[in-house]
Every structure is written in C-alpha cells, then in structure tokens.
VOGU-3710 file (C-alpha; in Angstrom, 3 decimals, decimal comma):
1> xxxxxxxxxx> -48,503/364,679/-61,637  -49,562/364,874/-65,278  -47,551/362,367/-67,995  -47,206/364,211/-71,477  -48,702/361,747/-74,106  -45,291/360,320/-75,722  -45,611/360,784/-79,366  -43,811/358,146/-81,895  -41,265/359,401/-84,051  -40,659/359,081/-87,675
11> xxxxxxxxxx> -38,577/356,216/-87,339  -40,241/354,550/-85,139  -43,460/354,699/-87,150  -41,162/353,485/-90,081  -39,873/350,844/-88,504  -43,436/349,560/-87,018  -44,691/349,911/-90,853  -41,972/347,629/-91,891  -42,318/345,193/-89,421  -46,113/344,714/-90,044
21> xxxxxxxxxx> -45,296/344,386/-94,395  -42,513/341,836/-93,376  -44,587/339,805/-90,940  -47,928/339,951/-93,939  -45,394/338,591/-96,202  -43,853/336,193/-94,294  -47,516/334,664/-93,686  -47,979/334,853/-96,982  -44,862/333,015/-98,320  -45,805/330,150/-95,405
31> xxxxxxxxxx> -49,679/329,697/-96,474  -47,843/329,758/-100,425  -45,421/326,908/-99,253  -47,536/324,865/-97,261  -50,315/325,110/-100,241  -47,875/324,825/-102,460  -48,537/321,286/-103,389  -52,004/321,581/-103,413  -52,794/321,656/-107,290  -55,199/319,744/-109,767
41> xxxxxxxxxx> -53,684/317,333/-112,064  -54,512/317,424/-115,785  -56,764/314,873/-117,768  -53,803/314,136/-119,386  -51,201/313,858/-116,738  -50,426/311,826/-113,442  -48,395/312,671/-110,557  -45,493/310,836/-108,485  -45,298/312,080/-104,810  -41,770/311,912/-103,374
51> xxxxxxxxxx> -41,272/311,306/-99,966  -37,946/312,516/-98,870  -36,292/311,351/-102,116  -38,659/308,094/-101,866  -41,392/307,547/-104,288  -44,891/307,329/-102,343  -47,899/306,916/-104,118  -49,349/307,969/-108,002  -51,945/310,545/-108,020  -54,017/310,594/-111,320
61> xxxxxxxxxx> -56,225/313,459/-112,741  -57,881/314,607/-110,134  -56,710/317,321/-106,842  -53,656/316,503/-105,404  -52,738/316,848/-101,678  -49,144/316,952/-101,051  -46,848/318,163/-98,293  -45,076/321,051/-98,937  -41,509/320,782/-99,688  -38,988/319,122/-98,716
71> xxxxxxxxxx> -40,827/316,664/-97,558  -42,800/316,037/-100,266  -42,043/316,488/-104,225  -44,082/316,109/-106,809  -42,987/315,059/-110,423  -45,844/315,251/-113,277  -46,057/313,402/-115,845  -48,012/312,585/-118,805  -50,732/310,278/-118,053  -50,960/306,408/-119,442
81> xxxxxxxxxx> -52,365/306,619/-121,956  -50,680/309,782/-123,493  -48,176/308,840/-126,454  -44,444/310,353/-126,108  -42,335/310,615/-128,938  -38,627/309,874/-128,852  -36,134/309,683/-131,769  -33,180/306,800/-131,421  -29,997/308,317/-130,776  -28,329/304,789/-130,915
91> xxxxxxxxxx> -28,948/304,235/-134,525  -28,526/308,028/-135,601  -25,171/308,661/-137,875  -22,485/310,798/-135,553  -22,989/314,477/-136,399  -19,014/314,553/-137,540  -19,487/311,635/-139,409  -22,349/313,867/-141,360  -20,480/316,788/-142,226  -18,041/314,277/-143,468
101> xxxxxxxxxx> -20,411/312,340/-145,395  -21,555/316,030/-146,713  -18,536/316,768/-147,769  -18,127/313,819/-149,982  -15,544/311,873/-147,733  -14,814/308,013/-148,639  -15,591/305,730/-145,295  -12,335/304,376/-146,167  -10,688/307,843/-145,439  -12,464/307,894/-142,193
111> xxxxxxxxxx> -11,909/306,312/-138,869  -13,834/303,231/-137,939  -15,741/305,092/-135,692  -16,883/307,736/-137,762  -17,244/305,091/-140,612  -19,636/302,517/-138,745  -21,326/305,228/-136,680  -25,379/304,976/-137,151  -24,911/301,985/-139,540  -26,039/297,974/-139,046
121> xxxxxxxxxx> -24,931/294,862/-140,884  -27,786/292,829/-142,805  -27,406/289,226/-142,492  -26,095/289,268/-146,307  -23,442/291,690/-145,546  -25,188/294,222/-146,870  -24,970/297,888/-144,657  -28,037/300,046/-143,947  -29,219/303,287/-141,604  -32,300/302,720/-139,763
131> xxxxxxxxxx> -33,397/305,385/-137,907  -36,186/304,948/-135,737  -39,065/307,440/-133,891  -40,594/305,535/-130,874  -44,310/305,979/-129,801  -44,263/304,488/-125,751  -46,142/305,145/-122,957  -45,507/305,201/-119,312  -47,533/301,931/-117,431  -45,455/302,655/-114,579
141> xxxxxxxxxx> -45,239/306,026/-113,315  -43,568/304,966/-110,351  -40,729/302,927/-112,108  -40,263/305,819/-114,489  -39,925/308,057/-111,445  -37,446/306,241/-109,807  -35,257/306,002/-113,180  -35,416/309,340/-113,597  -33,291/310,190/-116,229  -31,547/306,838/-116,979
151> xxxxxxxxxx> -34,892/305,659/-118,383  -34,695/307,143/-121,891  -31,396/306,954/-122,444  -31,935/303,264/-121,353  -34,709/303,317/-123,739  -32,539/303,990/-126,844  -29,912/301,118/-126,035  -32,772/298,286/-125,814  -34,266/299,019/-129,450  -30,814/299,558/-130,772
161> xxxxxxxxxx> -29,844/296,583/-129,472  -32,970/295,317/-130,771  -32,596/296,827/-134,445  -29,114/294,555/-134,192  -30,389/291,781/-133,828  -33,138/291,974/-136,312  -30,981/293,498/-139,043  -28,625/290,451/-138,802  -31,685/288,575/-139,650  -32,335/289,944/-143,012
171> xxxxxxxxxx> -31,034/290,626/-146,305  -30,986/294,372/-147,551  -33,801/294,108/-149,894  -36,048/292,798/-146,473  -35,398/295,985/-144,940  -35,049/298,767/-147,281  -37,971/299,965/-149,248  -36,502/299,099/-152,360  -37,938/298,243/-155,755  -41,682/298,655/-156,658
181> xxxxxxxxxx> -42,052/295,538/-158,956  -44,790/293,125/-157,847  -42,382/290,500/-157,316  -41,277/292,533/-154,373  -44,577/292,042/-152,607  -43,224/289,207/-150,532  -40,539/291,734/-149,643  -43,065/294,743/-148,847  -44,622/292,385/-146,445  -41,440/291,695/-144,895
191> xxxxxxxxxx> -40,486/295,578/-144,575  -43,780/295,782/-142,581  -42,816/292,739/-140,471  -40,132/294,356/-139,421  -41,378/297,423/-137,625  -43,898/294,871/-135,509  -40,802/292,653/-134,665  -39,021/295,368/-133,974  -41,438/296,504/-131,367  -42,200/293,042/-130,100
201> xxxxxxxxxx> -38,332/292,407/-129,421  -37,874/295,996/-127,457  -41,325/295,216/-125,174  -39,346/292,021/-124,482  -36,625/293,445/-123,528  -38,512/295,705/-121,147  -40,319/292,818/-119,644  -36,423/291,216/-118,853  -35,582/294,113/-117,150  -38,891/294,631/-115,468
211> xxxxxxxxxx> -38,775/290,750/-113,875  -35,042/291,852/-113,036  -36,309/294,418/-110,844  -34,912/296,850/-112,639  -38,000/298,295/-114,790  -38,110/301,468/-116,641  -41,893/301,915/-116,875  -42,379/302,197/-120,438  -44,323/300,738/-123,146  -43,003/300,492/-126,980
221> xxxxxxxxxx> -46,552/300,922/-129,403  -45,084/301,828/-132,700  -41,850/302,133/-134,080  -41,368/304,028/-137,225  -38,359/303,354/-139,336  -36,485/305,028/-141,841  -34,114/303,060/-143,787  -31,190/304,434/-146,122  -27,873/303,483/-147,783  -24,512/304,740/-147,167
231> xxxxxxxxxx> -24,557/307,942/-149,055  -21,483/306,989/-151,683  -23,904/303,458/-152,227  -27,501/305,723/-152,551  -27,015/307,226/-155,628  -26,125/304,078/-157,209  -29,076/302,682/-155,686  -31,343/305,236/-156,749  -30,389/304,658/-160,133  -31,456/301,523/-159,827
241> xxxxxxxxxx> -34,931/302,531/-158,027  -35,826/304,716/-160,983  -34,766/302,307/-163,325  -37,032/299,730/-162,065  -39,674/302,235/-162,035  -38,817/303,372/-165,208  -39,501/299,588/-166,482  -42,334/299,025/-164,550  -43,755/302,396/-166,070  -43,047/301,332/-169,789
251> xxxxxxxxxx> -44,472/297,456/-169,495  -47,530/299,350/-168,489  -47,736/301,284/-171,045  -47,119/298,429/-173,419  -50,015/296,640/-171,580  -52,591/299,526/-171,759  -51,611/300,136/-175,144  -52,084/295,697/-176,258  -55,364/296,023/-174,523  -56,392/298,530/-176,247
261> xxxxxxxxxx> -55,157/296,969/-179,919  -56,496/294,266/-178,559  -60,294/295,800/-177,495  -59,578/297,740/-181,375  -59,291/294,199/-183,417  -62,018/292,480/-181,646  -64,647/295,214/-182,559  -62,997/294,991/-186,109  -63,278/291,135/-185,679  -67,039/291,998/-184,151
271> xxxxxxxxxx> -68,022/294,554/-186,874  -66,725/292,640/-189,803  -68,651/289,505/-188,881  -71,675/290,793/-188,118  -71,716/293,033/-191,951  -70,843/289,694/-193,827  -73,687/287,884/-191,569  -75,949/291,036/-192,583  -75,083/290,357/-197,081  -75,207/286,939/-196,289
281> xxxxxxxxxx> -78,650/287,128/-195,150  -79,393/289,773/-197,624  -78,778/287,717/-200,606  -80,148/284,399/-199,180  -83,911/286,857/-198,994  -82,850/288,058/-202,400  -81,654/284,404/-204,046  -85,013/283,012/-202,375  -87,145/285,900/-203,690  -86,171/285,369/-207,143
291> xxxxxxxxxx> -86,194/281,579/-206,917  -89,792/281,840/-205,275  -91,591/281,161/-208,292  -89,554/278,539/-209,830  -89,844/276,594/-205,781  -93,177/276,969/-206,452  -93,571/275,484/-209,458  -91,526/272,459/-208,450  -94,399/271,330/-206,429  -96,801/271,519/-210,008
301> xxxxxxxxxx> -94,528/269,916/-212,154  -95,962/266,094/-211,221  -99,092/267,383/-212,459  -100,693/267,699/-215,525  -100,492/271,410/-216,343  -96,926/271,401/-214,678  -95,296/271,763/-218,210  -98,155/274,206/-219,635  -97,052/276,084/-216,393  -93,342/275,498/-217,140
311> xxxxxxxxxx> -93,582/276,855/-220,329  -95,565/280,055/-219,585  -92,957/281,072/-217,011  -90,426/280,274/-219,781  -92,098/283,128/-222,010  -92,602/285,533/-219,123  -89,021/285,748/-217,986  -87,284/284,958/-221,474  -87,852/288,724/-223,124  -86,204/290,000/-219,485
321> xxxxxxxxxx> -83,293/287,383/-219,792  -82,825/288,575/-223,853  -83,329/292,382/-223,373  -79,999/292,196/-221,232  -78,207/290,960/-224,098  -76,001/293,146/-226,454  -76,748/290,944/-229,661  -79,147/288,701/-230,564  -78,653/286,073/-233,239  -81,345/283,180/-233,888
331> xxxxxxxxxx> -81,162/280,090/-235,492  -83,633/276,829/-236,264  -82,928/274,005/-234,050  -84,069/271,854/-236,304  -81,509/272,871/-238,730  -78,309/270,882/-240,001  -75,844/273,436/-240,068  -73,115/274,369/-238,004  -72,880/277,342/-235,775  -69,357/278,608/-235,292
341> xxxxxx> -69,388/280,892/-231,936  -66,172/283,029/-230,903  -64,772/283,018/-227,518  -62,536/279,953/-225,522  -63,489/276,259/-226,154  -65,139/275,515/-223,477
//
C-alpha cells in the first residue's frame, strides 16, 4: 500500500519559521544576559560588584567578570584618582530668597528663613555668603557604594557645617577679599588660610564618620570659595573697594611722579656740580698760566740778577697793562705837588 508524501501547509511552514526566529532570539537574549556583565573598565573608572544588593569586591581598570543580573550588579565609577566636582548646596542663597534679593527686597521685609538662607555669621558679627565648589575623590569605592545616594548630600552638610564653624572664627575682613592696600597682606594670607582649614576641618569630619563606621568614601582636595556681602551691604562695600583702590592708585602716582622729581634734581644737582668743578679747574690752569712767569721768578729773586729780572718783566708786561687803559696821565714821582684824582675816597 503506497503512503502519499504529506506536504506541509502554509501555516504550518509559518508557524515552524516562527518558532525557529523565536528560539535564535531567545538564545541570543540568554548569551546577551549572561555576557552581559562581561565588559572592560576604563583607565579612569572602577567598578563595585553587587551581590544580591550586597557589595562584593572593587574591580579596577582592567576586564570585568560579573554574573549576570540579578545576581550580580555592577555600579561604575570614576576611578581614585579622578577629581569630581560638586557645588555646596548648604551654603547656596534659597532660589526665592534670590528673586527677592533681585527684586530689591529689604531682609527685614522677608521671613527669617528667606533672610538667613545661604548666609554665615563672622565672629565680629559681621554676615557673609560663601559659596563653595569641592574637588574630592572617592578612596573608598565600596563605602561610596553602599551610601549610594546619601553620600553627597551628606557631603554638603559636613563642609557647611564646617564653613560654620570657621566663619565664627573670623572677622569679615579675614574672609572676604576685601581691600588691596598692603596693610591687608596679613589679611590676604588669612583669606588663603581659610580655604586649607576649610578642607582640613571637612577631611576631619570624614575621618569621624569613617571610625564611626559610617564612612562615605570620599576625599576633600580643594575647596574653592567665593565670598560676597548681602546685596543691600555690596554696593556700599564696593564703594569702598574702589575707593581704596582709587587711593592706592593716586599715592602711586604721587610716588612715581617724587621719584622721578627726585631722579630730575639729582642730575640737576649732578650736572651743576660737575660744570662749576669744570670753570673751577679752568681758571685755576688759566690763573696758573698767567702767574707762571711771575712763580718762576720767585725762585730768582734771592739772586743777584733777580731784580734786573724783576724789572725786565716789569717793562714787558707794563705797555699790555697801559694799552687797556682809556687815559693815560703821567706825572714825576719825584715831584712835590699834589695829584687830585676823581672817584670815591678810598
């Protein structure tokens, strides 16, 4: 007895198709999860692996072998030595209080909420902003992992807390960057201070809660601060500021401007000394040219033709001495009459 071949039908081919494209795809979503874990961690990043909800082990740069979820999750992070950047909320003015503040509102008129929001007390009453950017970095992955997202938040309460503290500490001048006289040096310094304080006192903080059990994982390295006034007191202030610098500006000018007098009048002084050094020297080579001969003749005069010598330099230089004169008038010396001469009585 023959059997006719039996010959698949439309559907059934459809439905065969359909089963094999389901069943590739299922494979391929299981190879995808169990792989899925399976990745390479950055030069710049560092893994936690999760164990059901518990933290396991830190995986650095490098491949990572994990479990497929959920048994295994993996949180990446940025590696320890990678800098984060956070600004303080804590010490940030209240956005409400802002538009208030923007819209030329007294403190008085607001609540004491909204007043004091974002502002600290300096140890001589004085008020001031601060508001900080933190550089940290995570030591402890695995502490940061199992804060989660408490530890930032956590973060920004310790170094307000810590900017507290450290404000009451100081006077205003010691904390805002005030005036640019060199008398505020001592102060500059002290501004400068403050920032590494700053960071020392949140690190400490961390280490409390880290010996507590209770450690967040983080690092403080720098702390940059931002000081300012109320904004009814910082146009005042600045007023002040530019009139300092406006000061500081003139004196020196005035002191370029002595030095310069001064540099001026000693090349005067310089100049003038050195010409009247010059004639003086000039006419001492003149006074002893002309007195040369008579020097000379000094020396003869103890001898016996000094005064034949004496007189012959009389005759040589006498018809010089009376060609200079405007009138001559001669008379015998051996004479007894008077000579009557106009003029002064000497």
């Amino acid at each position: 007895m023959l059997h006719a071949e039996h010959t698949a039908s439309p559907l059934e081919q459809s439905l065969r198709l359909s089963y094999r494209l389901l069943l590739g795809l299922t494979l391929l979503a299981g190879l995808a999860w169990l792989f899925g874990h399976i990745r390479p961690i950055p030069a710049d990043s560092q893994a936690v692996v999760l164990r059901f909800g518990a933290v396991e082990r830190v995986q650095h740069a490098g491949l990572l072998l994990a479990w497929p979820s959920p048994i295994e999750e993996v949180l990446l992070l940025p590696a320890g030595e990678r800098l984060q950047q956070r600004q303080i909320s804590g010490l940030a003015r209240n956005a409400h209080a802002l538009a208030l503040d923007g819209a030329g509102t007294a403190l008085r008129q607001m609540g004491d909420e909204l007043a004091g929001s974002g502002y600290l007390l300096s140890g001589d009453l004085g008020v001031v902003q601060l508001n900080a950017t933190v550089y940290y970095q995570i030591d402890d992955a695995m502490a940061y992992a199992v804060q989660g997202e408490q530890a930032l938040p956590a973060l920004d309460r310790l170094v307000s807390a810590a900017a507290l503290q450290l404000s009451a500490g100081r006077d205003l001048d010691s904390i805002l960057v005030s005036r640019g006289s060199t008398a505020s040096g001592q102060l500059a310094i002290q501004r400068e201070r403050l920032r590494a304080e700053l960071v020392a006192a949140a690190n400490q903080r961390l280490q409390s809660l880290r010996q507590r059990g209770v450690a967040l994982g983080i690092r403080i390295v720098r702390i940059d601060l931002l000081s300012a006034l109320p904004h009814q007191a910082q146009a005042a202030f600045d007023a002040v500021l530019t009139a300092d610098q406006t000061v500081e500006r003139q004196l020196a000018l005035a002191r370029t401007a002595a030095a310069q007098q001064q540099q001026q009048a000693s090349a005067a002084v310089s100049s003038m000394l050195n010409n009247a050094r010059a004639r003086a020297n000039e006419r001492l080579a003149l006074a002893r040219s002309e007195t040369s001969e008579i020097s000379a003749l000094a020396s003869h005069m103890q001898q016996s033709d000094g005064p034949e010598l004496l007189r012959q330099l009389y005759r040589n230089r006498i018809q010089g001495v009376l060609a200079k004169a405007g009138q001559l008038s001669t008379i015998d010396p051996d004479s007894g009459s008077r000579l009557i001469l106009p003029g002064v009585r000497p």
